[in-house]
C-alpha positions as semicolon CSV with decimal commas, in nm:
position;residue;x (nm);y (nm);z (nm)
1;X;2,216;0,471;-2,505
2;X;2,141;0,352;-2,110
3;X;2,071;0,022;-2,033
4;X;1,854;-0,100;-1,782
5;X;2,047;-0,074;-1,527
6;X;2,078;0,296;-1,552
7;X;1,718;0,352;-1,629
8;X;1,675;0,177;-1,309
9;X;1,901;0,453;-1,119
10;X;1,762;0,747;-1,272
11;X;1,417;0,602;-1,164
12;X;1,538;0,497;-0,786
13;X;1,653;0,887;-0,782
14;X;1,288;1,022;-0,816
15;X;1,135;0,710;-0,661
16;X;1,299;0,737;-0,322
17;X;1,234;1,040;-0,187
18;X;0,904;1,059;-0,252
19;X;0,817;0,696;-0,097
20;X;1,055;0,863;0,197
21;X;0,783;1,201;0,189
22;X;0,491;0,905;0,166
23;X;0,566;0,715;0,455
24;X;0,636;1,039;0,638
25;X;0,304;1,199;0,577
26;X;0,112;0,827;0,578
27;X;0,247;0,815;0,938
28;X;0,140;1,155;1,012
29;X;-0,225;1,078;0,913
30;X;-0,244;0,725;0,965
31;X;-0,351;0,574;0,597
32;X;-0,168;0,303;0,391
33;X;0,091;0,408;0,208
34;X;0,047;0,131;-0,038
35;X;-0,253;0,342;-0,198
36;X;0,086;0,561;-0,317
37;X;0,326;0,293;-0,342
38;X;0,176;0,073;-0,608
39;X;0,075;0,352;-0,839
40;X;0,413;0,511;-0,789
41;X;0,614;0,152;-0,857
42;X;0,386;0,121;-1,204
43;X;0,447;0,472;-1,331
44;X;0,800;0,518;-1,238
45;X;0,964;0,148;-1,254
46;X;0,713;0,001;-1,459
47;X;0,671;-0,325;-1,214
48;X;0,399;-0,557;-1,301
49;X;0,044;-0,504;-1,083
50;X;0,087;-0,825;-0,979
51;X;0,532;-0,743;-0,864
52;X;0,375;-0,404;-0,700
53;X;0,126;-0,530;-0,455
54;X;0,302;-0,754;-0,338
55;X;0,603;-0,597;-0,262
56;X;0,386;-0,302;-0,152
57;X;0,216;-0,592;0,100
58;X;0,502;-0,630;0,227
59;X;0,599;-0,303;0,289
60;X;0,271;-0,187;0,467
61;X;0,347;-0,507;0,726
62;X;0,670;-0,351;0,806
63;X;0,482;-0,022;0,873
64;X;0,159;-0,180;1,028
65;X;0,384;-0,394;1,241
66;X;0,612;-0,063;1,345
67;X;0,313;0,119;1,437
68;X;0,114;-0,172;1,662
69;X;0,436;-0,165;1,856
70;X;0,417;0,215;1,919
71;X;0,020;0,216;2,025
72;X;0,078;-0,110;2,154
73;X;0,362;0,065;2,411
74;X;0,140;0,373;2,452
75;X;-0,114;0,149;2,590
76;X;-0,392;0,203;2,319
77;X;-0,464;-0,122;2,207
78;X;-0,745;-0,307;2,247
79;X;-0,738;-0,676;2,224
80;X;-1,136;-0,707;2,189
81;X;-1,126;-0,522;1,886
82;X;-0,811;-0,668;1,745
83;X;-0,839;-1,025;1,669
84;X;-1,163;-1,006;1,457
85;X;-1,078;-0,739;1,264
86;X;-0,736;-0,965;1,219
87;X;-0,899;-1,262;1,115
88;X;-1,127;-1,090;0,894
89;X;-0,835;-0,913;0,770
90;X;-0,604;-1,218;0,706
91;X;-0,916;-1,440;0,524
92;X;-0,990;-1,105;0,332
93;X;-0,631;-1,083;0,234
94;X;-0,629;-1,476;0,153
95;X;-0,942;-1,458;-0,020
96;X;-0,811;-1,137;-0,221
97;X;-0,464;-1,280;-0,313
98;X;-0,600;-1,630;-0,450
99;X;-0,860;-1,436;-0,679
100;X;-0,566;-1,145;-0,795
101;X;-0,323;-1,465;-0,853
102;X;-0,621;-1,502;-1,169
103;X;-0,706;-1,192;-1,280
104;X;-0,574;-0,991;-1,596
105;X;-0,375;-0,720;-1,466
106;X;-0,584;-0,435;-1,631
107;X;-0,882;-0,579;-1,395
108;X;-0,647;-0,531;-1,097
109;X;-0,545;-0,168;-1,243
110;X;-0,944;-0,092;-1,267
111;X;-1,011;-0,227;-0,971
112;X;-0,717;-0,069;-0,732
113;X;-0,822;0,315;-0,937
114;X;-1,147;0,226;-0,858
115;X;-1,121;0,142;-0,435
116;X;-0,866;0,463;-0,434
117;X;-1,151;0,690;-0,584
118;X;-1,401;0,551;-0,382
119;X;-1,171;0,626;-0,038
120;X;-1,092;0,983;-0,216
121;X;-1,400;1,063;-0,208
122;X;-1,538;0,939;0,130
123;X;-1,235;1,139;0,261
124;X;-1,358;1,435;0,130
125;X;-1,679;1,413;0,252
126;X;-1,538;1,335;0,616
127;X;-1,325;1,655;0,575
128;X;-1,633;1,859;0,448
């Protein structure tokens, strides 16, 4: 029988390369790879909703912050632009946080399939 710790291993085998092919391709398009991230930590390590967004949070900073450095360097930033979408961004994110800190996890599970479908779909009409 495995314990935990090698159902952990087996999982970390599939998980990583295919966060490593996510970020690639995110980067390459320029989307969130947290829309991936969280679905992938449920289904393959079976993290809580609550354990997945959060570390996927964190994760998309990392990458956000990577990537401002990079335009910033390239000289296509634009400061006017920037800090209101950042503070609507950070109460947003505030606002979100204090309000997912209460809800049932199958509400956040309804809610995060339901945002993804909605993008999926807008996508698809943008491509069409």
């Amino acid at each position: 029988m495995k314990s935990n710790g090698d159902s952990y291993q087996v999982n970390l085998l599939v998980t990583i390369p295919i966060v490593l092919i996510t970020g690639f391709i995110s980067g390459m398009v320029g989307v969130s790879g947290g829309s991936f991230l969280v679905p992938l930590m449920i289904l393959t390590m079976s993290v809580p909703m609550h354990i997945a967004v959060g570390t996927s949070t964190t994760l998309v900073t990392i990458s956000a912050a990577a990537g401002f450095m990079g335009h910033m360097g390239a000289g296509m930033f634009d400061l006017f632009l920037a800090v209101p979408l950042a503070v609507g961004g950070v109460i947003g994110a505030f606002a979100g946080a204090k309000i997912a800190l209460k809800s049932k996890p199958k509400n956040l599970k309804y809610l995060f399939a339901g945002t993804q479908l909605i993008a999926s779909v807008i996508m698809i009409i943008n491509v069409l």
